[in-house]
N, C-alpha and C positions, 0 to 999 in steps of 0.2 A: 424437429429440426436438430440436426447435431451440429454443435460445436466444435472448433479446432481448440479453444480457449475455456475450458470446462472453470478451471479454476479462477479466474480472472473474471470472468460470469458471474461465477457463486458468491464472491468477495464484492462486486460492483454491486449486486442485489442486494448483500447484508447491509451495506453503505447506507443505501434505499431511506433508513431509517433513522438516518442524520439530514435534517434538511439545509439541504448544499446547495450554496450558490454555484460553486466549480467542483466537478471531479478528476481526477487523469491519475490514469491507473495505467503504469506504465511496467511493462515486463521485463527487468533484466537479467533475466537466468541466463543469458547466453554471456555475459562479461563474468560468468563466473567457471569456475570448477567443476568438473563433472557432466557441464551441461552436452545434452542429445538435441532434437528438433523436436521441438513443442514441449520442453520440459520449462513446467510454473511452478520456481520454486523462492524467487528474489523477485520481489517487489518494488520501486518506488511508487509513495501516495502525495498526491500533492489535494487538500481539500479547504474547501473554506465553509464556513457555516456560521450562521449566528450562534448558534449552539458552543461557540468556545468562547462568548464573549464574556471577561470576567475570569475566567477559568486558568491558570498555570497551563506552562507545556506539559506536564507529567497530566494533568487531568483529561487533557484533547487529547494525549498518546492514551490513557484507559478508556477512554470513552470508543477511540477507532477498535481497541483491542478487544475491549466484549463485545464488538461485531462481531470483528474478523475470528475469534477465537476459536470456535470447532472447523477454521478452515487450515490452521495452525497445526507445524507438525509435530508439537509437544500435546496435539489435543487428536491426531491421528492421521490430521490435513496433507495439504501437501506443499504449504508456503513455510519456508525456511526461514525467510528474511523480509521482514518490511519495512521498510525506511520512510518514515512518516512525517508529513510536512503541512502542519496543520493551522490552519490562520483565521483570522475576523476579517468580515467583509471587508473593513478600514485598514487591515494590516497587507492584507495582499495587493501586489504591484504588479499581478504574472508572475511572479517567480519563482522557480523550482530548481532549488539548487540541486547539485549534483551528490549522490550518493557516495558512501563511505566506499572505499577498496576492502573485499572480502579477502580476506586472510592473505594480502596481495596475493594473491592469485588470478586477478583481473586478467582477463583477455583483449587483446585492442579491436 
């Protein structure tokens, strides 16, 4: 079967390996620069896991980043950008805030 979403596939599968109560992996290369149709290169994650519990934000952002890491394009990837939003079952409310402006260059 082929996908339209090769990269957002590969990055949900790594995920696989955190056990998550919520994932939403949500694509926003088009609010950016440069973007074409089906270009995966800005990310928002919005994740919950017991796996952060006890844990600082900088440890739940390393923990998604040696997933995601050979999908990264300082590792040869193809994701630019991931904006990560990472909580304990008790900390999350639904909410997923909204991503940073990339070099404003945001698109409406």
């Amino acid at each position: 079967m082929t996908t339209h979403t090769p990269t957002a596939d590969a990055l949900n599968k790594e995920l696989q390996a955190l056990p998550a109560q919520h994932i939403e992996l949500v694509n926003e290369s088009m609010k950016h620069a440069g973007y074409f149709d089906g270009k995966e290169s800005h990310f928002k994650l919005t994740i919950v896991s017991d796996a952060f519990e006890g844990k600082r934000l900088v440890a739940r952002h390393q923990l998604v980043y040696n997933l995601a890491n050979p999908l990264l394009t300082s590792q040869g990837g193809q994701i630019h950008a991931l904006a990560i939003h990472a909580y304990t079952p008790t900390e999350w409310q639904g909410q997923s805030p909204d991503s940073p402006l990339c070099a404003g260059r945001n698109k409406s």
